[in-house]
N, C-alpha and C positions, 0 to 999 in steps of 0.2 A: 575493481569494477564498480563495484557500488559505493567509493567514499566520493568519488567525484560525480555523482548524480544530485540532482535538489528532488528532498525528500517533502513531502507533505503529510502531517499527520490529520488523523478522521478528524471531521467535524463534532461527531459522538463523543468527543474526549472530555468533553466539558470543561477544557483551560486546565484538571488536578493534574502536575506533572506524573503521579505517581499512578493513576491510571491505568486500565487496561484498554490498550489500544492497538490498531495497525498505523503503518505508516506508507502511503505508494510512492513511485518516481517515476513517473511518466516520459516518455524517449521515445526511441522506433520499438520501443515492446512496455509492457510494464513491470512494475518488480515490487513485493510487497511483504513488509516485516514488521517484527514485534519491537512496538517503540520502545518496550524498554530494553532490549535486546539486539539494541543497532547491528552486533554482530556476530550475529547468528544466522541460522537460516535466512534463507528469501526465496518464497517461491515466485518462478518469473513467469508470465504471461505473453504470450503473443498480442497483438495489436489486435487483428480481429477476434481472440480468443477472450481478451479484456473487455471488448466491448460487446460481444455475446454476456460474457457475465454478468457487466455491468444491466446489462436490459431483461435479463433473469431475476433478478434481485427485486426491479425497478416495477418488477410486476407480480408484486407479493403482495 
């Protein structure tokens, strides 16, 4: 399920591969994991549940 998705890593990363980072994949839901950790967990998001978070966040 998630090797055939395009994955995007945060902006935050500041380009070090080595990094503590997330990474999302945007589709009909979202899904989001530890970039060093490709395969591991992912917690997954609903569409409207992603963009509730996203606009929680957005107003800190």
């Amino acid at each position: 399920m998630t090797q055939d998705r395009t994955w995007r890593k945060s902006s935050y990363t500041g380009g070090a591969e080595d990094s503590n980072c997330v990474e999302v994949s945007l589709a009909h839901d979202a899904l989001v994991r530890d970039s060093k950790n490709a395969s591991g967990d992912v917690l997954a998001f609903s569409s409207p549940a992603w963009k509730a978070l996203i606009r929680s966040l957005g107003s800190h």
